[in-house]
Structure formats: C-alpha cells, structure tokens
C-alpha positions in Angstrom: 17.4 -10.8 6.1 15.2 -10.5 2.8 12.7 -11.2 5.1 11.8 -7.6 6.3 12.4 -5.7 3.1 9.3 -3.9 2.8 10.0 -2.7 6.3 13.9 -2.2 6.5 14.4 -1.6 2.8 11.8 -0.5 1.1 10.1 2.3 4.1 13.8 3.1 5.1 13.4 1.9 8.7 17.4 1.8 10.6 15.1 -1.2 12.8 12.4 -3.8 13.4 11.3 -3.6 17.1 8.6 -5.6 18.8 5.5 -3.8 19.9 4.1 -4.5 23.1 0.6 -4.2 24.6 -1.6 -4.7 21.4 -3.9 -7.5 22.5 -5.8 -5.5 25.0 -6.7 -1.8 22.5 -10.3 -2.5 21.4 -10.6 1.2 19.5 -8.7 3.9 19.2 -8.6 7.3 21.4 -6.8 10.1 19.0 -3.5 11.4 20.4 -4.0 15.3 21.1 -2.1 17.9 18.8 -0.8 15.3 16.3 -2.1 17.0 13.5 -2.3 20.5 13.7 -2.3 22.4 11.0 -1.2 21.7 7.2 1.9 23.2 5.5 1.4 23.3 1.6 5.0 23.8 -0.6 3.6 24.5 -4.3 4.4 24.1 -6.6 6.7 21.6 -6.4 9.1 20.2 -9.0 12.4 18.4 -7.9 11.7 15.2 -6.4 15.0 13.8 -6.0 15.1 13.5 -2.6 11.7 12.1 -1.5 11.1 8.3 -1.2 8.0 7.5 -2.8 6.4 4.8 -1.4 2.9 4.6 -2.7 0.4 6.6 -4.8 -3.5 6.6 -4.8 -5.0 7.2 -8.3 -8.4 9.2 -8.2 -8.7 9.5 -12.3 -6.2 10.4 -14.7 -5.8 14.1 -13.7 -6.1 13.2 -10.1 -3.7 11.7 -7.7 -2.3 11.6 -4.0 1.0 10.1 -3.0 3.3 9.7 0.1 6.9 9.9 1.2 8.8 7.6 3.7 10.2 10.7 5.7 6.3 12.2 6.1 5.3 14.2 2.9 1.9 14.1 0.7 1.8 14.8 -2.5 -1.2 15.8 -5.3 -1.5 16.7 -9.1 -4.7 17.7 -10.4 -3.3 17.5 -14.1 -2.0 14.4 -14.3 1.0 14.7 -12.7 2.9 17.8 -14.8 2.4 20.2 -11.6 2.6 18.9 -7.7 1.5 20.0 -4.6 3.6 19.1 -1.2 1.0 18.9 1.8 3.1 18.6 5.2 0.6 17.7 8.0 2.3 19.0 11.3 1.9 17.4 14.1 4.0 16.4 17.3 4.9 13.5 19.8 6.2 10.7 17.1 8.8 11.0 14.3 7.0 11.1 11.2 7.4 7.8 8.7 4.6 7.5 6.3 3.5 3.7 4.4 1.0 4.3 2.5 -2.1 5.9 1.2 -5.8 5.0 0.1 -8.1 7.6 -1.6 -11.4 7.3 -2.4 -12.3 10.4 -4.1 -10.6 13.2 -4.9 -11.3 14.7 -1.4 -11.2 11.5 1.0 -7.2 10.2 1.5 -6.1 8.0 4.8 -2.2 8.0 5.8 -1.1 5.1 7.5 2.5 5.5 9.4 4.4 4.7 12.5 3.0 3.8 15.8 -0.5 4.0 15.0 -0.4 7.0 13.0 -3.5 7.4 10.8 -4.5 10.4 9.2 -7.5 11.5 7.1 -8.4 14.4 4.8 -12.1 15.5 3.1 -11.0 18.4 1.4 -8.2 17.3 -1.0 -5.5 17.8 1.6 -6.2 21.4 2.6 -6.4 19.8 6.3 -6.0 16.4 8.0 -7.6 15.1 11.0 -6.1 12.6 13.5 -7.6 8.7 13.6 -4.1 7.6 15.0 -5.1 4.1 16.9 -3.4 3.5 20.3 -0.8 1.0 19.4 2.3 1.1 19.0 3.0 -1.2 16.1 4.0 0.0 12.7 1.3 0.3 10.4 2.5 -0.5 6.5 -1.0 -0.4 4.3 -4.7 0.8 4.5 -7.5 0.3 2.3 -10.6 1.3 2.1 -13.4 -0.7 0.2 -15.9 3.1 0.0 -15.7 5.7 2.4 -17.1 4.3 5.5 -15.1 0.7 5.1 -11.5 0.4 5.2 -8.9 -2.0 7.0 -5.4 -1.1 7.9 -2.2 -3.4 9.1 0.6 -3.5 10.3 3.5 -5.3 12.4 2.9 -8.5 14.7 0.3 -9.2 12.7 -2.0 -6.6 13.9 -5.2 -5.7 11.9 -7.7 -2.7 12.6 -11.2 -1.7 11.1 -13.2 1.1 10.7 -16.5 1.2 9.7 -17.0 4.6 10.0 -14.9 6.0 8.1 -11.9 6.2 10.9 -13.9 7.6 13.4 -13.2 4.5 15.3 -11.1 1.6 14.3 -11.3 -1.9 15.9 -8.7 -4.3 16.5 -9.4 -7.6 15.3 -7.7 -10.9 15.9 -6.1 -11.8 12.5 -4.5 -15.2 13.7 -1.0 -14.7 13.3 1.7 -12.2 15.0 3.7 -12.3 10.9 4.1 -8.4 9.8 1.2 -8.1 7.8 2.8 -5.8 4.7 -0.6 -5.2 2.2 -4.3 -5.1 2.5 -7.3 -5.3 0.6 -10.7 -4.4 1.1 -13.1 -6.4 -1.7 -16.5 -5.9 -0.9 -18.3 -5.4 2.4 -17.2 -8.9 4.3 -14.4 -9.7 2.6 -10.7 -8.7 2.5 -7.3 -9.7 2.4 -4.2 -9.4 3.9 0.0 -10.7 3.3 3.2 -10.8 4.9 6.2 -12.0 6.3 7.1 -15.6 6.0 4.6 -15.8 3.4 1.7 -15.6 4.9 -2.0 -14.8 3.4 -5.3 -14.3 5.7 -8.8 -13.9 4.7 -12.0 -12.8 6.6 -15.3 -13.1 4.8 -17.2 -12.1 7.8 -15.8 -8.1 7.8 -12.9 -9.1 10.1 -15.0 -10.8 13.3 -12.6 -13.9 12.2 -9.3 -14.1 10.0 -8.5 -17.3 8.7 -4.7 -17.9 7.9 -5.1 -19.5 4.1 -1.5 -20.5 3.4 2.1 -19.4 4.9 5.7 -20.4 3.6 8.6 -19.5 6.2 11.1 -19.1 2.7 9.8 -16.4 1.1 8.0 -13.4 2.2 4.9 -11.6 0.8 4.9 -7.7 0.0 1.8 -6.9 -1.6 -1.4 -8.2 -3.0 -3.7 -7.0 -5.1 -7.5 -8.8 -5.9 -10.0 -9.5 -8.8 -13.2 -10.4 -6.7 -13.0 -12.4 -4.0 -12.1 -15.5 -5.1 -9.0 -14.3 -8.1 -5.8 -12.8 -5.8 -1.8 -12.3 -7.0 0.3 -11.5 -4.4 4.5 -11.0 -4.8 7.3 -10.5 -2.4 10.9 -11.5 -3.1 13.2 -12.7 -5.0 10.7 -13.1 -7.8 7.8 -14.4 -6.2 4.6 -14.5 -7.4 2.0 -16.2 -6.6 -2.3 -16.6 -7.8 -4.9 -18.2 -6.1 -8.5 -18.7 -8.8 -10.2 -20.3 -5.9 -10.7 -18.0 -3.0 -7.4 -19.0 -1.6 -8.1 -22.8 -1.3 -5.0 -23.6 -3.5 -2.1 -21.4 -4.9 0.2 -21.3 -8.2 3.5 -20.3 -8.2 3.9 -18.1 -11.5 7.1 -17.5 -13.4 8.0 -14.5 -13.3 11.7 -14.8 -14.9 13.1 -12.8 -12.3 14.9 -13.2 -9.0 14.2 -9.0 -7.8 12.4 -8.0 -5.4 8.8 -7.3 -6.0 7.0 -4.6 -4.0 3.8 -4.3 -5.7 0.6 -5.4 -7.9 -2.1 -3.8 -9.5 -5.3 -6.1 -10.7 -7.3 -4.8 -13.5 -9.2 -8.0 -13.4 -7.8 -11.8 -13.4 -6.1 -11.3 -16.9 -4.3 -8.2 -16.5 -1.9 -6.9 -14.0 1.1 -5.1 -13.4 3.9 -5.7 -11.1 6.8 -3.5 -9.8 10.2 -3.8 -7.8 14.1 -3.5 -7.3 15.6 -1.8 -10.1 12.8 -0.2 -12.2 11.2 -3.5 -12.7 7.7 -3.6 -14.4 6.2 -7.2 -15.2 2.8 -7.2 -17.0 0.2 -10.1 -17.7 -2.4 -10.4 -20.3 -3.1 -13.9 -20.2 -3.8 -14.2 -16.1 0.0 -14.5 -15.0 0.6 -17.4 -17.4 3.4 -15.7 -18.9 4.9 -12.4 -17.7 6.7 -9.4 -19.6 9.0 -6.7 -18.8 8.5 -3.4 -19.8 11.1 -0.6 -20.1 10.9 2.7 -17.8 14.1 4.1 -18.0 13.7 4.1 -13.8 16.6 2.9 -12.3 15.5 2.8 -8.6 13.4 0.7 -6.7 9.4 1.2 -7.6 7.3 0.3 -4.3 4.0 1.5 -5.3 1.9 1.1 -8.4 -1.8 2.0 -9.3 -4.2 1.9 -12.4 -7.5 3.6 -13.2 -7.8 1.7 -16.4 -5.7 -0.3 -19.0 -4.3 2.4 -20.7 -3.5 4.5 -17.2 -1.0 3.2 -14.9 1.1 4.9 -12.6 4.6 3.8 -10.3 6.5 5.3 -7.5 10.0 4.6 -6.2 12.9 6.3 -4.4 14.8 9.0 -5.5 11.4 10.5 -7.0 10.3 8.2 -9.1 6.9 8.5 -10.6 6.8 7.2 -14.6 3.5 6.7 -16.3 2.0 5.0 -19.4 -1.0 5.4 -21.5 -0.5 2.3 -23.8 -0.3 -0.4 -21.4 3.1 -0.4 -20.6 4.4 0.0 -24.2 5.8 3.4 -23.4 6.5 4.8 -20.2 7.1 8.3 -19.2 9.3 9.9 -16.1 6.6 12.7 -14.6 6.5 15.2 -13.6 
C-alpha cells in the first residue's frame, strides 16, 4: 500500500474513498457558512502537535503554512514568532493539503471535499471558493493571482482564472489521484500521481495529455524549471527529470530507498528534495548526483519551499519547520 502515501500517510487520512458525481460540476457554487469568521491564537510557540504539511514562502521574513487537522500559520520575521489563523467554518471536518501564496496578502487552502479557501489581507479573513465535488483536493498553485490550478483524487483537475471566483473542471485524462501541481506560465502546467503518472496541458487546461505513467511506483510531487525542465519524486527513492518537455524521462539516483514527498526547483541545476525521516537531498549539477544534508529533523518533512539559493525552508509532522541560509550546509529547527 506505498501507493497512497501522500494521502494515507503523509495528510493523516484513516481512508481512501471513491468520489462520485464529478464528471458532470462545470464551476463551483460556494457552500454557505463554511467560512465564517477567523480565530487568530498569537503568538504561538509549541508546535509539537501540528502536522505540517506544506509552507508557502513570500520572502525571507514572510511565510504561510498549513496543518493536516485545519490550522494556518504566518511569521512576518522569518519564522522566530508565529501566528495560528483558524478559519471557522461548518458542514465538513476540516483536513487541510496544502497552500499557494502569491504575495504576502493572497494565500489559497486546498482541503477535503472541495474545500478551497482564500485570503487578501494576510489571513485576517478567508472567503469560501470551495468547488462542488466531493473529491479530496491535495495541491493548488497558482501561476499570478488570477491563474491557478488545483487537484485532487480520481484524477480530478479544476481552474480558475479569476482568481477562485470560479473554478472549472477540466478533463485531465486519467481517474489516478493527482498528488502535485504546477502552474508555469499562462498555458502551461503540470500535474503527478498515483501509479506514476504525469499530465501536461499547454493549452491552460482545455486538454491534458497523459505524458508517461508506471503502475510500480507512485509520484508525490513535482516541481518545474520552465516548461520543458521538470523533477518529480514519490517513493521509495524515486526520482525522476524530464529536459524535454516530458517527451522522455531519466530515472536519477538518488541513493535512497525513503519516501520522498517534495521538490523545490531553483532552476534545472539546483533543487532540493525532502521525505521520510528528515531527509534532504540537494543537486547542483541537474540531479546528476544527489547529496544529503543533515537537519537534525527526525520526522517526516512533506513540504519544502525556496525564495533563493541561500533561503530554503521544510515542514514535517510533529512541528517541523528547519531552515538554511547556506544552501543546505547548515540547517536550523525554527521557530
């Protein structure tokens, strides 16, 4: 059962159920009273009991991240004070994925059954763009602040061009759980999953083009260097780089058999990749060869994020966050 980890392990979930009903939601309709008000804990410092499953880096002072069990975070010092933001809302149990930022105002929350949430003043409030599904959705991004994509299970793929207002299901040409996305520029993104799938659309998601699958291993996140130079990784181990738009893919060593949960492109030399056991591989030479570096974080790290080569951030359970200024030569446990 490797298979699911990014749902069953890594976002906590007891079970993978079957949605139903997908095929025939063209845009959403916002569920009433799901997000009502915002509840703000500050400061905050004991993190030991939150699940972090994926941080958003605005610059190196500024920062959102989430929680499996439905809690936003945000430093505005580079992580040695938090905020916890607690959207209320009602009707669905609260399990958060993942988060996309694109300023220090603009954040989207992507969760169970739909749930999508938005802020434009730094978290003070959060409005509801839930889409009327009711798959799982595991990962958003957004390319600026009007285009974004978000996915989710059965291989179900929505976009907004509006910023949320609306979101549009498109057909993504495979019912896989579709773990990652990534917006690139304004027609092109990608998307990976289970069974080791990868789809493309270069024409802003009216088609989705399934580029390569592999029923043995399954893909947990990708991360892009234009649209032609992608890494994705899943487990045990696995990672793989396409320099050719996707037409033909290289299996890299990695020299590991954990888990891998996430990747974050600089450009196509240098990346950073994170997993089971405070695992953090880095390339400098395009994935040719890849390096561990030490954190001292021994849980799992599902999220990582960079504004530059000398700042990188990673999340995990347990309340992980550590931090380097040097590449990965020395990291740091924050807060």
């Amino acid at each position: 059962m490797i298979g699911l980890i990014r749902v069953a392990a890594k976002l906590g979930a007891v079970a993978i159920m079957a949605s139903a009903g997908v095929a025939q939601v063209s845009e959403h309709k916002s569920v009433p009273n799901r997000a009502e008000a915002t509840q703000f804990l500050s400061p905050l410092r004991n993190f030991s009991e939150d699940w972090l499953v994926s941080i958003a880096l605005n610059d190196r002072n500024h920062a959102f991240m989430v929680s499996r069990d439905g809690a936003i975070m945000k430093t505005a010092d580079a992580g040695t004070s938090w905020s916890r933001i607690e959207p209320l809302y009602t009707g669905h149990t609260r399990w958060f994925r993942d988060i996309a930022s694109t300023d220090r105002n603009t954040a989207w929350v992507v969760g169970n059954q739909g749930l999508i949430l938005k802020t434009t003043d730094g978290g003070e409030t959060w409005a509801d763009q839930s889409a009327s599904i009711t798959a799982d959705l595991f990962s958003i991004s957004f390319l600026n602040s009007q285009n974004g994509y978000a996915v989710g299970g059965d291989g179900v793929v929505l976009h907004t061009e509006d910023g949320g207002a609306t979101w549009t299901l498109q057909p993504s040409s495979t019912k896989s759980y579709l773990f990652d996305v990534a917006a690139v520029n304004d027609t092109t993104a990608w998307a990976v999953g289970s069974k080791g799938t990868v789809i493309r659309t270069t024409d802003s998601g009216v088609t989705w083009v399934t580029m390569t699958t592999d029923p043995s291993i399954n893909l947990h996140a990708l991360s892009t260097a234009g649209p032609n130079h992608i890494w994705a990784v899943g487990g045990p181990g696995v990672i793989l780089k396409s320099a050719d738009g996707g037409e033909t893919w290289q299996r890299q060593d990695s020299s590991t058999n954990r888990m891998l949960l996430s990747i974050y492109a600089l450009n196509n030399s240098t990346a950073w990749a994170c997993g089971a056991d405070g695992l953090i591989l880095h390339t400098r030479n395009g994935g040719n060869s890849w390096l561990k570096q030490e954190t001292q974080a021994g849980s799992f790290l599902y999220g990582i994020a960079a504004t530059d080569a000398s700042n990188i951030w990673a999340v995990g359970n347990l309340g992980a966050i550590v931090a380097t200024h040097d590449m990965g030569k020395t990291w740091c446990k924050l807060p």
